[in-house]
KEPAVO-460005 format. One record per residue (C-alpha): residue number from 1; x, y, z. Coordinates in nm, 4 decimals. Layout:
+-----+----------+----------+----------+
|   k |        x |        y |        z |
+-----+----------+----------+----------+
| NUM |        X |        Y |        Z |
...
+-----+----------+----------+----------+
//
This chain:
+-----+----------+----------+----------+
|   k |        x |        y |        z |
+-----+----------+----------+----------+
|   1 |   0.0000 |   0.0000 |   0.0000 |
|   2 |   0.1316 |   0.3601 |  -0.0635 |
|   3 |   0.1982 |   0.5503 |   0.1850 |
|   4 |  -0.0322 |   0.8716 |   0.0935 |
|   5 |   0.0447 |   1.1144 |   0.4116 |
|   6 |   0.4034 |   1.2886 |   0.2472 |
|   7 |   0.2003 |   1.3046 |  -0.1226 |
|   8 |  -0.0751 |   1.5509 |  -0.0225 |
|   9 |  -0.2195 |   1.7791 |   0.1627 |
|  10 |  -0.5718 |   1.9683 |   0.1875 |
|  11 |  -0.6081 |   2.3436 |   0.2511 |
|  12 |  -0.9584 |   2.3939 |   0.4318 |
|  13 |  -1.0890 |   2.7794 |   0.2915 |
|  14 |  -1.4251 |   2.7441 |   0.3969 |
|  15 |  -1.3877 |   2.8683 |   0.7421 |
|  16 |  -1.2594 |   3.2371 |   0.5471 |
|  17 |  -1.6355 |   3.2419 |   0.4980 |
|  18 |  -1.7669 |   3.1655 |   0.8222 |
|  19 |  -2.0426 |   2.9248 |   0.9663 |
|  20 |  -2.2818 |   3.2379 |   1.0637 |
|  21 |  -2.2801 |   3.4130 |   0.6633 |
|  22 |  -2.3505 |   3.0151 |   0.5759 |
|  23 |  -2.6332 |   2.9904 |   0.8139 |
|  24 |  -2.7871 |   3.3477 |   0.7182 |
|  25 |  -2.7399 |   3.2501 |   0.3678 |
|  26 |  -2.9970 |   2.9424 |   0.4028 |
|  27 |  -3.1994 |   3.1138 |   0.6530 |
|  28 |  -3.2708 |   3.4253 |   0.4055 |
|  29 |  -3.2862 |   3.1769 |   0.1088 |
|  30 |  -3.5796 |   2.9952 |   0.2607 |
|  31 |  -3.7690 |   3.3159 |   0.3900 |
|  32 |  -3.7397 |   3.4485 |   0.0476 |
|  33 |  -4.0567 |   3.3812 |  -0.2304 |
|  34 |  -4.0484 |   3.1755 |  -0.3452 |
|  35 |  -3.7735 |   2.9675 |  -0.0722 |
|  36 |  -3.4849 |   2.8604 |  -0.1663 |
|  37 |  -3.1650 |   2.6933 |  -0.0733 |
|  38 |  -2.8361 |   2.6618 |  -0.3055 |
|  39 |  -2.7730 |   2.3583 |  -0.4362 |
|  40 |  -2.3928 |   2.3528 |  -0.2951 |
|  41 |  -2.5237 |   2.2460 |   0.0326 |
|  42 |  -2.6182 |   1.9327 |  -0.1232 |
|  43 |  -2.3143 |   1.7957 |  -0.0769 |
|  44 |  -2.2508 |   1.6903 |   0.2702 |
|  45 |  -2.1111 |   1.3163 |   0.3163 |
|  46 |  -2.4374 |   1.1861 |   0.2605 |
|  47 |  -2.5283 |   1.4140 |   0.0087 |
|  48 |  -2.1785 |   1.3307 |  -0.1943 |
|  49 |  -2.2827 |   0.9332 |  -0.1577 |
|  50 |  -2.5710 |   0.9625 |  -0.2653 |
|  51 |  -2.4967 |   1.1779 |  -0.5760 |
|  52 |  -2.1919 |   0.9079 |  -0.6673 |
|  53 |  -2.4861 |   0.6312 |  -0.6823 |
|  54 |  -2.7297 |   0.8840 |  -0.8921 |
|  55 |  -2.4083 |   0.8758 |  -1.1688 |
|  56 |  -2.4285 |   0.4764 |  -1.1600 |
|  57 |  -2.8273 |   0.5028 |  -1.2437 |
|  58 |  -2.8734 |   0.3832 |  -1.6138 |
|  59 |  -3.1460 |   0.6966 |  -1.6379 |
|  60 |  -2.8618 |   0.9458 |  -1.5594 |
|  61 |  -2.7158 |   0.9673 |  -1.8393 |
|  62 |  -2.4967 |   1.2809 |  -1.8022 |
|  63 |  -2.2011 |   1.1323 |  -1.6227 |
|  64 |  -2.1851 |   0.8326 |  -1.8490 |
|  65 |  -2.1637 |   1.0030 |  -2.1493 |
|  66 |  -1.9169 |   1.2513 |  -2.0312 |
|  67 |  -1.6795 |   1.0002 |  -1.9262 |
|  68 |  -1.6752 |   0.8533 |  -2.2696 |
|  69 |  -1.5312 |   1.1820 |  -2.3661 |
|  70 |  -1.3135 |   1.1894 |  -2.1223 |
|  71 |  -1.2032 |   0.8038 |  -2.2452 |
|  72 |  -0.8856 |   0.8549 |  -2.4528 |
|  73 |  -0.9308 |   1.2592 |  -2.4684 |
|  74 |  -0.5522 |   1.3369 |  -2.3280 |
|  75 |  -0.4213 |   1.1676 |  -2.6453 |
|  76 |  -0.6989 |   1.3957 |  -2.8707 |
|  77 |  -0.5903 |   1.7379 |  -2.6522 |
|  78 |  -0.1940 |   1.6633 |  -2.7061 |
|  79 |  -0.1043 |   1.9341 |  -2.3964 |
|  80 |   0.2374 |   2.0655 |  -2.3831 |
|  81 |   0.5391 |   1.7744 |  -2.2017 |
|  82 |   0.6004 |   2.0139 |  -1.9274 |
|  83 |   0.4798 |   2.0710 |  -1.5492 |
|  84 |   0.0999 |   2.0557 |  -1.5531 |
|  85 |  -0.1062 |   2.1898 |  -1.2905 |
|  86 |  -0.5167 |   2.0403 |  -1.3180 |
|  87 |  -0.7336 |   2.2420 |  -1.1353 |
|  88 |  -1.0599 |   2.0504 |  -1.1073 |
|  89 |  -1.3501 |   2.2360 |  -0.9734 |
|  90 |  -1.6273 |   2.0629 |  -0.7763 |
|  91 |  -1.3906 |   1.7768 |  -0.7788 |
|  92 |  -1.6111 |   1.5158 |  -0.5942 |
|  93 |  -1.4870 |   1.2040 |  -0.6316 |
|  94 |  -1.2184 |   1.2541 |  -0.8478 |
|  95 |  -1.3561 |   0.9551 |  -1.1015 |
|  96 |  -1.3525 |   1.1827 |  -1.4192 |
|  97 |  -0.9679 |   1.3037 |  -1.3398 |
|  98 |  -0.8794 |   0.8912 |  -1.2913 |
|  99 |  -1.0028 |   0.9132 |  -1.6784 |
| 100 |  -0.7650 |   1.1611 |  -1.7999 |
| 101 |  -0.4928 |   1.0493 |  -1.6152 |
| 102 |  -0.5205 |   0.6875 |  -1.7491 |
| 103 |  -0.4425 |   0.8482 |  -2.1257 |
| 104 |  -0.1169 |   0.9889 |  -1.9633 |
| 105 |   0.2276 |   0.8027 |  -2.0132 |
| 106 |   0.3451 |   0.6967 |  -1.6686 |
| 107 |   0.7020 |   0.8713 |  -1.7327 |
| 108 |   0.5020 |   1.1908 |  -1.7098 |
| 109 |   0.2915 |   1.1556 |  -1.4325 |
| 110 |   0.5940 |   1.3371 |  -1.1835 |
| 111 |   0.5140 |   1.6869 |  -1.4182 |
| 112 |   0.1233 |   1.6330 |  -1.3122 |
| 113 |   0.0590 |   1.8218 |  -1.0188 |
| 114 |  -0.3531 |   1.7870 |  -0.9253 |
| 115 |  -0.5481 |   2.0503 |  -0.7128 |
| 116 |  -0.9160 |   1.9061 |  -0.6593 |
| 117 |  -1.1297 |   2.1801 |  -0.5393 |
| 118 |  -1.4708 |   2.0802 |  -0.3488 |
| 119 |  -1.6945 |   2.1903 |  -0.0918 |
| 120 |  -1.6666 |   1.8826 |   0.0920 |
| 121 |  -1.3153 |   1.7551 |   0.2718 |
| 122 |  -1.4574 |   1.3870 |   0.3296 |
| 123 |  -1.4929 |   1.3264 |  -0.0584 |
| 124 |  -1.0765 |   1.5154 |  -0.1254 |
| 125 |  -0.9658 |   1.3647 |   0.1096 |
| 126 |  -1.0970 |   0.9701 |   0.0131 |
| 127 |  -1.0660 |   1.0259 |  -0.3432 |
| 128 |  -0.7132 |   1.1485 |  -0.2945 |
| 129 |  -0.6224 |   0.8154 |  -0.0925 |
| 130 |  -0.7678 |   0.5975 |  -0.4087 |
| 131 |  -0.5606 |   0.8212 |  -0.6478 |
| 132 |  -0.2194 |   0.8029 |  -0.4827 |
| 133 |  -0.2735 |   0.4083 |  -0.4420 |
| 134 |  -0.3117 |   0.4037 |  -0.8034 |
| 135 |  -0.1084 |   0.6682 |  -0.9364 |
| 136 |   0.2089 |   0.7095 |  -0.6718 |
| 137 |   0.4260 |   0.9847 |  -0.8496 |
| 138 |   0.0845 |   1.1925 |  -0.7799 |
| 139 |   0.1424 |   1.5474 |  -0.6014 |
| 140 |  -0.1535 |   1.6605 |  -0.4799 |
| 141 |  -0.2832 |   1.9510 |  -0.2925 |
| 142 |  -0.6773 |   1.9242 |  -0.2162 |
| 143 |  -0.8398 |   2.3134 |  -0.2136 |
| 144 |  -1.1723 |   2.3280 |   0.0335 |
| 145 |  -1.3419 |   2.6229 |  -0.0410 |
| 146 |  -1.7073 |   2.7289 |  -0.2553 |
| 147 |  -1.5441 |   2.7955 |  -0.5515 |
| 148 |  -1.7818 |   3.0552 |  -0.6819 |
| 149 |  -1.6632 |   3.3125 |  -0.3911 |
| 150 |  -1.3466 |   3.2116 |  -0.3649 |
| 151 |  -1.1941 |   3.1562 |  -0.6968 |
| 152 |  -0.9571 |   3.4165 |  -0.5832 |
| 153 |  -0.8059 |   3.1987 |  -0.3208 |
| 154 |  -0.6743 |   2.9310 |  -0.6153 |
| 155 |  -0.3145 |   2.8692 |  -0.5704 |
| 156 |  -0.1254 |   2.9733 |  -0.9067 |
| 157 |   0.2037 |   2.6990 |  -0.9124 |
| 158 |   0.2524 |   2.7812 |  -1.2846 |
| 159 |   0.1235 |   2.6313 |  -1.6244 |
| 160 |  -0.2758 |   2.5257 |  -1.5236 |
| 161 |  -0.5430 |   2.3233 |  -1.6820 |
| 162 |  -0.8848 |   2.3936 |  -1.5333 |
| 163 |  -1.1354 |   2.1315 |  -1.5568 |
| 164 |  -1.5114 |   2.1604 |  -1.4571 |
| 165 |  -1.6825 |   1.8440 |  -1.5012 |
| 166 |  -2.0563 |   1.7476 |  -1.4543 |
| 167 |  -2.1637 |   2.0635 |  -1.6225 |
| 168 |  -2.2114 |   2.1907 |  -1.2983 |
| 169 |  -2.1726 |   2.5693 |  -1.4509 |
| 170 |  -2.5724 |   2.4792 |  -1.5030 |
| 171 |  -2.6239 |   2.4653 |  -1.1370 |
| 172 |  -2.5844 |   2.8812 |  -1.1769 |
| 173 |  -2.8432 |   3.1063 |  -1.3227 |
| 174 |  -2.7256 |   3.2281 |  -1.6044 |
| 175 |  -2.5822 |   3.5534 |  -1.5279 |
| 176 |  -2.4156 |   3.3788 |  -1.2343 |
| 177 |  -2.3099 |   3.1837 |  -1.4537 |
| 178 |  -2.1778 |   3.4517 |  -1.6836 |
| 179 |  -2.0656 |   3.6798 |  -1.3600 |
| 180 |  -1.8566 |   3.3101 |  -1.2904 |
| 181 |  -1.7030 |   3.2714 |  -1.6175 |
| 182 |  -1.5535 |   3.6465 |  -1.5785 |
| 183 |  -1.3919 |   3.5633 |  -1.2438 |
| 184 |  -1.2286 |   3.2431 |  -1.3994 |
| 185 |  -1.0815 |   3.3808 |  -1.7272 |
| 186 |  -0.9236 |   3.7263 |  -1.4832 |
| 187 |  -0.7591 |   3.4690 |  -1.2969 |
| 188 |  -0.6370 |   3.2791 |  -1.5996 |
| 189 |  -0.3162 |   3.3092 |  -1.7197 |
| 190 |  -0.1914 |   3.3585 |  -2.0936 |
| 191 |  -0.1986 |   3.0168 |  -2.2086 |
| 192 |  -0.4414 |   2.8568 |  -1.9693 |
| 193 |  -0.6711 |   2.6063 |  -2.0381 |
| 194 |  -1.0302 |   2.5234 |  -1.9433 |
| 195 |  -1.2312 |   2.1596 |  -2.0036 |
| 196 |  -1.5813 |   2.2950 |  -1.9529 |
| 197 |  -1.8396 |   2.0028 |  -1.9133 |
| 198 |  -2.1717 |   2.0711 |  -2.0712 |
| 199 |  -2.5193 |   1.8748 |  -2.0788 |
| 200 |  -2.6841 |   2.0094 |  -2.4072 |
| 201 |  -3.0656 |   2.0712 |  -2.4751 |
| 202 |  -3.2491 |   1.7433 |  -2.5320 |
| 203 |  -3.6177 |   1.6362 |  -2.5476 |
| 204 |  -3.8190 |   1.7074 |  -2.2084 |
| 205 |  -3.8625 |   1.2976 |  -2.1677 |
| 206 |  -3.5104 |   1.1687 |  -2.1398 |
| 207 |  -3.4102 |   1.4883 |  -1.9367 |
| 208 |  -3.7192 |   1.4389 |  -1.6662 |
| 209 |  -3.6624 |   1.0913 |  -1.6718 |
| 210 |  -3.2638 |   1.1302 |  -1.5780 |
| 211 |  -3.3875 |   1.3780 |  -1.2780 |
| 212 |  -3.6773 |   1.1473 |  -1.1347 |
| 213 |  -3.5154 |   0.7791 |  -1.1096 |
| 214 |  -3.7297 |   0.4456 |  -1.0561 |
| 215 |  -3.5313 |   0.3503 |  -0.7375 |
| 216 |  -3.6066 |   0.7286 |  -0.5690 |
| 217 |  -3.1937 |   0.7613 |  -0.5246 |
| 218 |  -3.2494 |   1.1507 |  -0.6551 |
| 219 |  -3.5366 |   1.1691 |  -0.4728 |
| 220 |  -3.3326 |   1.0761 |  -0.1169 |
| 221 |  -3.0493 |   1.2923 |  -0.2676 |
| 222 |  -3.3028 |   1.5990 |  -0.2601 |
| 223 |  -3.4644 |   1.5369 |   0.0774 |
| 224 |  -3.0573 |   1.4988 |   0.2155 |
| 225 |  -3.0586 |   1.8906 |   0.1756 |
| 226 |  -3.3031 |   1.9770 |   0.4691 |
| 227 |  -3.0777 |   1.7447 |   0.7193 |
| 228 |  -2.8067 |   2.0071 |   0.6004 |
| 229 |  -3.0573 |   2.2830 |   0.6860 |
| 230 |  -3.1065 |   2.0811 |   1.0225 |
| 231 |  -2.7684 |   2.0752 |   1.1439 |
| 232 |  -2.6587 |   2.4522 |   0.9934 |
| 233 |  -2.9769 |   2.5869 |   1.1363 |
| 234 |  -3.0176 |   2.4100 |   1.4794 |
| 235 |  -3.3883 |   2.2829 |   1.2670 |
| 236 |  -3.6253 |   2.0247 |   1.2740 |
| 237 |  -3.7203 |   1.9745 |   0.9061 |
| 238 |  -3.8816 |   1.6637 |   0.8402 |
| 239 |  -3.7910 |   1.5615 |   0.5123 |
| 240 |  -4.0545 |   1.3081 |   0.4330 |
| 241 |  -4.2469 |   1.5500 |   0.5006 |
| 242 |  -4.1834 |   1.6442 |   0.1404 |
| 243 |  -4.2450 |   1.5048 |  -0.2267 |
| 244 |  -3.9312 |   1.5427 |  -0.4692 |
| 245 |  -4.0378 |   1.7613 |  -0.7817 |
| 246 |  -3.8424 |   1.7239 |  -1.0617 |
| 247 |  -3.9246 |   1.9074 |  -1.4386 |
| 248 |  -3.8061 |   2.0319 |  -1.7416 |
| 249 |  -3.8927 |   2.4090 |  -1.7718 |
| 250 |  -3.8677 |   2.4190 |  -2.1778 |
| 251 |  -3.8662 |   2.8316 |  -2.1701 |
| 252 |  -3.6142 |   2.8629 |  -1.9350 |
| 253 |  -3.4138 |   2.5540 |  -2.0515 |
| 254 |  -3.3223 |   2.4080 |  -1.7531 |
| 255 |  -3.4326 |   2.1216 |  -1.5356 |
| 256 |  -3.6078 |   2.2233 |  -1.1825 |
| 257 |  -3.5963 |   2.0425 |  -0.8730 |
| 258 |  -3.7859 |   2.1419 |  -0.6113 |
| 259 |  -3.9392 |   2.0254 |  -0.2856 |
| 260 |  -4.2775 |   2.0339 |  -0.2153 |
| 261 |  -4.4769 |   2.0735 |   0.1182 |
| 262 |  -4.7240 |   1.7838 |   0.2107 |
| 263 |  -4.9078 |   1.9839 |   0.5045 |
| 264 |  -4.8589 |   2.2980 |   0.6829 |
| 265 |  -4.5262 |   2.2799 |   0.8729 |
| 266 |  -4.3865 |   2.5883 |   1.1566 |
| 267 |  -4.0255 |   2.5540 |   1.1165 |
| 268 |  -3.7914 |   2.5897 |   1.4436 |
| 269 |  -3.4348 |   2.7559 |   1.3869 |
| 270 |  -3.2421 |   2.7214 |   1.7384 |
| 271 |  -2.9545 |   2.9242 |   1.5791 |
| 272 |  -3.1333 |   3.2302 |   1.6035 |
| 273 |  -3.4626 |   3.1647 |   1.7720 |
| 274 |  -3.7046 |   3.2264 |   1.4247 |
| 275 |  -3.9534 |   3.0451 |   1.2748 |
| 276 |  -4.0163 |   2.9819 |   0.8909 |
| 277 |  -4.3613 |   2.8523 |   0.8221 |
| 278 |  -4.4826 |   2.6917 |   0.5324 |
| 279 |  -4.7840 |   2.6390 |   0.3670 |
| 280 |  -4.9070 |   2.2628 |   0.2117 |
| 281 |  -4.7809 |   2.2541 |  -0.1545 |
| 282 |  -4.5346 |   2.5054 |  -0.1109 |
| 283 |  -4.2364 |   2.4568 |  -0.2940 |
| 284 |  -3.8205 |   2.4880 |  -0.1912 |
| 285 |  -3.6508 |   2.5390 |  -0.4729 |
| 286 |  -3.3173 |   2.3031 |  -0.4533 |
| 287 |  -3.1844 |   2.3370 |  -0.7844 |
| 288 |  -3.1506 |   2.4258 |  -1.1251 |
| 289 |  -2.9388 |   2.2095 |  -1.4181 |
| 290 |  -2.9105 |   2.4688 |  -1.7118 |
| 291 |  -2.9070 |   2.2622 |  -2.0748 |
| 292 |  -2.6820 |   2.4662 |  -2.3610 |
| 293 |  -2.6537 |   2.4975 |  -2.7159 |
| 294 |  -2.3460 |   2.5702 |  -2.8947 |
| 295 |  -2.4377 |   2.9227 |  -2.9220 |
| 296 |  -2.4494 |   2.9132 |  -2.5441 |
| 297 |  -2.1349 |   2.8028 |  -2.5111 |
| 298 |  -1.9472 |   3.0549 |  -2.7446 |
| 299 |  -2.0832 |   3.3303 |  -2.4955 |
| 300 |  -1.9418 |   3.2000 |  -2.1786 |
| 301 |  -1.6562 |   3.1756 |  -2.3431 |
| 302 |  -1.6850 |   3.5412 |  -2.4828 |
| 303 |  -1.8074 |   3.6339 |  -2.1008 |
| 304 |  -1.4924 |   3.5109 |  -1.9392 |
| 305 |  -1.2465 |   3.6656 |  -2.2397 |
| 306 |  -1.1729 |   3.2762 |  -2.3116 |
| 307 |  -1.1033 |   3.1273 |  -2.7020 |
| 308 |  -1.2796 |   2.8205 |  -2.7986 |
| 309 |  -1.0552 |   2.5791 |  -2.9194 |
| 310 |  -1.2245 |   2.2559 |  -2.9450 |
| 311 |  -1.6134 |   2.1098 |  -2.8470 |
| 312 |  -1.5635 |   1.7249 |  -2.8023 |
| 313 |  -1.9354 |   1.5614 |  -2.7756 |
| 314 |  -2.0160 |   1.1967 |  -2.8394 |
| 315 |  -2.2283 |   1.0997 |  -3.1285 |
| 316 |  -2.5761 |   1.1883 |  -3.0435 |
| 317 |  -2.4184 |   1.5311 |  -2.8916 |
| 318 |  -2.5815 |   1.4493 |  -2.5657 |
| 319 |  -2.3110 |   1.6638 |  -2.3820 |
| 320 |  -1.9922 |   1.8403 |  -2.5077 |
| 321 |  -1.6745 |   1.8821 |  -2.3299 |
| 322 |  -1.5469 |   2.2769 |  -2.4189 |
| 323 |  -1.1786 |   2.3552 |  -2.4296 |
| 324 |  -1.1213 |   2.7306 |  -2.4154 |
| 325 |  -0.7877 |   2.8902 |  -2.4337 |
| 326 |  -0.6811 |   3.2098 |  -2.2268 |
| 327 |  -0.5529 |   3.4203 |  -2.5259 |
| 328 |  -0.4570 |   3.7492 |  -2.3330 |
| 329 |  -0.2456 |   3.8560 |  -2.0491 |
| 330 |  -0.4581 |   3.9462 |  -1.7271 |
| 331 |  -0.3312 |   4.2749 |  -1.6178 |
| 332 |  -0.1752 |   4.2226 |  -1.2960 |
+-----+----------+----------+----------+
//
């Protein structure tokens, strides 16, 4: 077995933020109309299980397909033979980077230096264990932090490659998701690279039948949020209390999953001694997954001063993989 503890180490940002701005953020977000609460805070332990078994569902068929992309892509991309520095955003469990690596020659593995970037330090640090058991010469230097406010804290060793799988970019309304684009390309230097995963508009069927699975694993994945809620808030959610809602909004493009009340509920925060109450049938908005079109994906390219080199899809173009090039110097 290799001996992981001199071939890593994990930075944890998240306290920079604070536990209090996290639990006014998810307070305010479910006072709001209609309530709300951001999808990062699915991904506790549970939460990151449970989304690692949605990816094995045969209806989810975003993950699989990407990974075929991934399959044999290094070769296809060609990257300069010198240090490398991957920068994977919303790393999870590292699966999709295993990919990539496998297309690189072993002799060149030393130059690779990987920085997985997640909200949650239980998945870094377990996926790092499985990677350095596989791939020894691994350096690696796991980043915990919410990498939409704190792109800024990204450590900048030399030549990078960003990747961000899982077209989580469509978790972010879209001028989020343009605002999030800027921040990466002005911390991008000349040369930089970007593998942006993308799940592409598709008929409403197969996309609400990838979001609402026979063996209710999304459904449990949804609920999982409000025992986050519980323990940030000092609450007393009950999820079952709630029926997962999952749908394709065709005008807005993007896949909604909410959760709905079954009865009237009085909510109990002990952190600060409020109440939320909610009405039967009324919805919490958990997330949104934004579907693009290729003219989508020129303009966050455009929005973040990026080049698009190369959109690698599989053959029914069920999602593309985006490689954008930083093409200017960011003035420092």
């Amino acid at each position: 077995m290799y001996d992981t503890r001199e071939a890593f180490c994990i930075t944890d940002h998240l306290p920079r933020i604070g536990k209090p701005a996290m639990q006014n953020e998810v307070f305010l977000g479910l006072k709001d109309k209609p309530r709300q609460i951001d999808s990062k805070y699915f991904y506790d332990s549970r939460g990151s299980e449970l989304f690692e078994e949605i990816t094995r569902l045969e209806e989810y068929y975003p993950t699989r397909t990407e990974k075929t992309i991934i399959e044999g892509l290094w070769e296809r991309m060609d990257p300069e033979h010198e240090p490398l520095h991957i920068v994977e955003l919303g790393s999870g469990d590292s699966s999709k980077f295993r990919l990539l690596l496998s297309g690189i020659p072993p002799s060149q593995l030393p130059l690779i230096g990987y920085y997985p970037v997640d909200i949650s330090k239980e998945a870094i640090a377990q996926a790092t264990e499985n990677l350095l058991n596989e791939f020894p010469p691994m350096r690696i230097h796991g980043l915990v932090l919410d990498f939409v406010h704190q792109l800024h804290l990204l450590p900048r060793p030399g030549n990078r490659l960003f990747c961000f799988f899982g077209s989580t970019i469509g978790n972010l309304d879209i001028d989020k998701a343009y605002g999030f684009m800027a921040k990466l390309g002005g911390i991008m230097e000349h040369g930089e690279c970007l593998l942006l995963g993308l799940d592409m508009i598709k008929s409403k069927a197969l996309l609400e039948r990838a979001y609402n699975d026979s063996r209710g694993v999304t459904e449990k994945f949804n609920k999982n949020i409000l025992m986050v809620a519980n323990r940030l808030l000092e609450a007393d959610f009950e999820p079952e209390a709630f029926d997962h809602l999952a749908f394709y909004n065709q005008e807005a493009r993007r896949v909604e999953m909410h959760l709905r009340a079954r009865k009237p509920m009085d909510i109990h925060c002990g952190f600060n001694g409020k109440r939320i109450r909610i009405q039967k049938h009324e919805c919490i908005h958990t997330e949104n997954s934004y579907k693009f079109s290729p003219g989508h994906i020129h303009e966050l390219g455009n929005r973040g001063g990026l080049r698009l080199t190369e959109l690698y899809s599989d053959p029914a173009s069920w999602f593309s993989l985006a490689c954008f090039e930083k093409t200017h110097r960011t003035p420092k």
